[in-house]
N, C-alpha and C positions, 0 to 999 in steps of 0.2 A: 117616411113611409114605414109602416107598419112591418116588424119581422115576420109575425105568425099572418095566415091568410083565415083571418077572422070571418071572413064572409059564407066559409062551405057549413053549410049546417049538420051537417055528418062526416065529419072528420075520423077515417078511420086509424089515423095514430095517436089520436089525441087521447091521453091517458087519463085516470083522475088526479086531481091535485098531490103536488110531489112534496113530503115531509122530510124533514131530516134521517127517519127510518130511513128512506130508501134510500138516498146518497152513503149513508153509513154501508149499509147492506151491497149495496155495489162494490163500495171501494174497498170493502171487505171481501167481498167473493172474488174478485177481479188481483188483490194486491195492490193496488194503483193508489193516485190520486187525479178524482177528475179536475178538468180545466174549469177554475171559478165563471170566466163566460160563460159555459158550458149550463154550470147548475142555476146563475141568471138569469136566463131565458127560459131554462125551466118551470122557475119560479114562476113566471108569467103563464105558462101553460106548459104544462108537464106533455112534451111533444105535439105532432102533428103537422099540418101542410105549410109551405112556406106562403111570401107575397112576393121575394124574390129568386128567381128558381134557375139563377144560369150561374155557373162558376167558371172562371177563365180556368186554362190549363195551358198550355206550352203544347199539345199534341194531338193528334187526329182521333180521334174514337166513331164510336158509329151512331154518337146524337149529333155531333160537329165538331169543325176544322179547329175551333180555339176557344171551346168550353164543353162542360160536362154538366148535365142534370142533377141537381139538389133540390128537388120537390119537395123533402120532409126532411126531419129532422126524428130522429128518435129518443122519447122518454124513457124513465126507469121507473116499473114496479116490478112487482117479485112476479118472475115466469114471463113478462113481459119488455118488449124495447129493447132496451141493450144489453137486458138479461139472457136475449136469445140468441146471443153471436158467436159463442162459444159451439152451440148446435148450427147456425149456419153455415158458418165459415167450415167446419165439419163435413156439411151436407153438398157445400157446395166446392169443395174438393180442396181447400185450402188448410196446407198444414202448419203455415205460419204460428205460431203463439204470440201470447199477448197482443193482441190486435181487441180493439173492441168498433162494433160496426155500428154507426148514426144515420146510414142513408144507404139507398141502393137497393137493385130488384132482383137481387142474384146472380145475373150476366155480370155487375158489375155492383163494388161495393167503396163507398168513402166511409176511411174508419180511423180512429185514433190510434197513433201507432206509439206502441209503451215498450216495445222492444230493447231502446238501448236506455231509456228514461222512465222512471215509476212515475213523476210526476209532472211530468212537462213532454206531451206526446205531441209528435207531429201530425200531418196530417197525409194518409195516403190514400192513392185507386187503385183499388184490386181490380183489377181484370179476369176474371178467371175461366175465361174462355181461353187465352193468353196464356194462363197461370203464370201470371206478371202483376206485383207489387212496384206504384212508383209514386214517391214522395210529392208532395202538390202545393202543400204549405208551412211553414213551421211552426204554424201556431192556430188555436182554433180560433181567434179572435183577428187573425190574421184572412183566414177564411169568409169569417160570418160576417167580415166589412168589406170583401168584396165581392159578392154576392150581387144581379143586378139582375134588371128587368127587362127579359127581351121586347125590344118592337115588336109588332101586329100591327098592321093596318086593319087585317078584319076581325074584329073584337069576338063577332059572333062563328067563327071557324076558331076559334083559340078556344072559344069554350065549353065547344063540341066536342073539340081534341080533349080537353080536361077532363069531361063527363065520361067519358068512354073510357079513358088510362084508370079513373075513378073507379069503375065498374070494374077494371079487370084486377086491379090494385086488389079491392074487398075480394073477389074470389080465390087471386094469387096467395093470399091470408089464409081463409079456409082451407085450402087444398094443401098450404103447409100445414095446419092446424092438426087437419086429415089424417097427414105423412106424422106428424108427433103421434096422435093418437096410436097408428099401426106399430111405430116405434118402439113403444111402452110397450104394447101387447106382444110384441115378439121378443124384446129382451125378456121376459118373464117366460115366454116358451123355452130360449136359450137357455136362462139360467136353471129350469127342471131339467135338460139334458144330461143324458149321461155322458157324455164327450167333455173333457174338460177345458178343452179349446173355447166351446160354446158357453161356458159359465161363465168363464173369463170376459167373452165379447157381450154376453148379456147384462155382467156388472157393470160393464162402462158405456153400454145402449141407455141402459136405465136412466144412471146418473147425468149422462149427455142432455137425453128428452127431456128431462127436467130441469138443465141447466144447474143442478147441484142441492136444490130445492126440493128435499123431502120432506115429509110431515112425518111427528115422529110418531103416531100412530100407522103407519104407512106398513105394509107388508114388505116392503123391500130391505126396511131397517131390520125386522125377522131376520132375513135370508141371509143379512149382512152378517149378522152375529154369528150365522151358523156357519158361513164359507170362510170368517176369518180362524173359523179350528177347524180348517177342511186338512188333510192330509196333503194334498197339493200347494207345493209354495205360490204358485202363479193367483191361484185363486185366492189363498190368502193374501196376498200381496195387494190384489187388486182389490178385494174387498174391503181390507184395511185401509186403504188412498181413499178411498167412497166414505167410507167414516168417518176419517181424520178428515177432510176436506166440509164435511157436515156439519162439524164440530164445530171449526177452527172459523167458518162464517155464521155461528151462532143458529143454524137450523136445526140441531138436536142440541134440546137444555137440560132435557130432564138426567136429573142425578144419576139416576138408575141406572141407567143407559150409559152413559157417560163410564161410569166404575166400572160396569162389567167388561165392557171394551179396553179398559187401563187394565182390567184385572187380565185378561187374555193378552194384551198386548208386552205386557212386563214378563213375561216368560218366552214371548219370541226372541231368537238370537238375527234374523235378519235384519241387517244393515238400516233399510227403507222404514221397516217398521219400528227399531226401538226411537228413529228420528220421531217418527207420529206418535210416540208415546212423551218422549222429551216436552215437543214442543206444545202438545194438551195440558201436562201439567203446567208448564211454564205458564201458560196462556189463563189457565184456570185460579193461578195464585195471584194472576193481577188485582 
């Protein structure tokens, strides 16, 4: 049987075909390395629905007594897929780090878990209704074979139930899409504040909604430049992590950019920042 559920004609996780850019670009943003299974199946379709949709578990949740829902599987492109879990996991009150999320509708998330491992992540369910993290399998290939197909007797009430999760799935998207949108526009309010608390929380809104992903014509790389010689350490501190972090996943190339931020940052004496000066050059002389 078929992994991917080839049959929906409108698949709304289904990305466009996945190139070596994007893997690079992940396991760069991220630190990690993903699970070779992982980027397999990609290869075949760069995410979207599954054909088998039940995962056993060892514990009770509120789909069933001895499995949990894996309907899809998430792709990587840039701002997309597993590029948005960092803003997820965020949004949906989880302060865990290193977690990256492949499945799951918010109540509840299965994600690779890179916590004690860069390159061999387990597999766990966020609960976050719960705010309860619990391990499920040790490996994703360990997972994606045993994956199965529930019985139905009535084929035509299964795929009613499907059509309708289907509908509310594409709006659940939008209405995130929606909440980035607002996102954006009010870290940009924040950061004109005169309160310096509010600079602070609007440098790291920004960079959140975006998943880390600025263009370097972008007006927020401006802002950047000017709060890392702000008189307040906090806002230089934060601004400076939003650049170095820009950098260091290859989303700002341009020279220009690059020197003026090394030129600013080699006269800072704090700790955090002369590390993000260190480690540009290092990075830039490979």
């Amino acid at each position: 049987m078929e992994f991917w559920n080839y049959k929906l004609k409108d698949d709304p996780y289904k990305l466009q075909n996945i190139n070596k850019k994007d893997i690079e670009l992940a396991e760069k943003a991220f630190h990690i390395k993903l699970p070779q299974a992982y980027i397999d199946l990609l290869t075949e379709q760069n995410g979207g629905c599954l054909e088998k949709t039940c995962l056993p578990v060892n514990f009770k949740n509120d789909w069933a007594d001895d499995h949990i829902l894996f309907d899809y599987l998430l792709g990587i492109k840039k701002d997309k897929g597993i590029m948005e879990s960092n803003y997820l996991l965020k949004e949906w009150g989880v302060k865990e780090k290193n977690l990256i999320i492949i499945s799951g509708d918010g109540h509840f998330f299965i994600a690779l878990d890179y916590r004690t491992n860069k390159e061999n992540p387990t597999i766990v369910y966020i609960d976050t209704t719960e705010d309860k993290i619990t391990k499920i399998y040790e490996d994703f290939s360990t997972m994606v074979n045993s994956l199965y197909e529930e019985d139905v007797e009535n084929k035509e009430d299964i795929e009613e139930i499907e059509e309708i999760e289907e509908i509310e799935e594409i709006e659940e998207i939008e209405e995130l899409r929606k909440h980035l949108q607002n996102s954006k526009k009010r870290s940009i309010e924040l950061m004109e504040s005169m309160d310096n608390d509010d600079i602070v929380e609007g440098i790291h809104m920004y960079f959140d909604a975006n998943a880390g992903f600025i263009q370097e014509n972008d007006v927020y790389i401006e802002k950047l430049i000017k709060f890392i010689q702000h008189s307040n350490e906090d806002i230089r501190l934060a601004a400076a992590e939003c650049l170095w972090r820009s950098i260091s996943i290859g989303n700002i190339k341009e020279n220009k950019v690059i020197s003026l931020v090394l030129d600013i940052f080699k006269n800072e004496n704090h700790p955090d920042i002369k590390y993000f000066y260190d480690d540009i050059i290092e990075n830039q002389t490979k």
